[in-house]
C-alpha positions as CSV (number, residue, x, y, z in Angstrom):
1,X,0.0,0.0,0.0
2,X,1.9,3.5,-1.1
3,X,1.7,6.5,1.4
4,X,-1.4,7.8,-1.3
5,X,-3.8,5.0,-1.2
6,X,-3.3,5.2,2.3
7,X,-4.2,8.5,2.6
8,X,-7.4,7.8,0.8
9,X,-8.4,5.3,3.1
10,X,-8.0,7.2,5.5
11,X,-10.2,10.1,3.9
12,X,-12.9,7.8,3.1
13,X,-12.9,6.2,6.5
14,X,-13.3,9.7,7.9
15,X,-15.9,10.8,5.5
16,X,-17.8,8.0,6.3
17,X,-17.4,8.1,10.2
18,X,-18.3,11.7,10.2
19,X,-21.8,11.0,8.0
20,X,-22.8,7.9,9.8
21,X,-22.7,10.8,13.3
22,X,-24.8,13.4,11.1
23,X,-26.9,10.9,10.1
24,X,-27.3,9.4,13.9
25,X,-27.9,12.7,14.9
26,X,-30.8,13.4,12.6
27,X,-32.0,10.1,14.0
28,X,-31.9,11.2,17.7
29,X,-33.6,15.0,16.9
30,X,-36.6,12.7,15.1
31,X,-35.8,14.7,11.8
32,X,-36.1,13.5,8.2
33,X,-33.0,13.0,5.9
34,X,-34.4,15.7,3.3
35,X,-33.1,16.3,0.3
36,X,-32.1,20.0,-1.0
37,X,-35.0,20.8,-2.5
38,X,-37.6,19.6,0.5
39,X,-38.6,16.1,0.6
40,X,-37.5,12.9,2.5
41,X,-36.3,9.5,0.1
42,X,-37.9,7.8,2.6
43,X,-41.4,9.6,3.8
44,X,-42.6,11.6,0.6
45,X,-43.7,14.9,2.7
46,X,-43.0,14.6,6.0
47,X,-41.1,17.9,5.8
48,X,-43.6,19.9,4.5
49,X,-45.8,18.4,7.4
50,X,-43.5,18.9,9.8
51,X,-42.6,22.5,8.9
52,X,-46.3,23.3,8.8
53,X,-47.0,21.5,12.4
54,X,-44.2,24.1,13.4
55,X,-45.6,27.2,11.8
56,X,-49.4,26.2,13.6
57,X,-47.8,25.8,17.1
């Protein structure tokens, strides 16, 4: 293994600990995975809902 595909490892390895945290934090605050333009993979429109539940209270 040369010194440059271990650097990549070790990038990848990072980039990959450091989404699985976001992603476990987005988990714990009960909040979707949108995308950039609004909506969840996942639950089509629980965004919206959720933004608009926010707004009423």
């Amino acid at each position: 293994m040369t010194p440059d595909d271990f650097d990549i490892t070790l990038r990848l390895l990072a980039a990959t600990v450091v989404g699985m945290i976001i992603g476990a934090n987005r988990d714990l605050r009960g909040r979707p995975a949108s995308a950039p333009w609004g909506w969840s993979a996942w639950a089509p429109g629980s965004w919206s809902r959720a933004k608009a539940a926010r707004s009423r209270a």
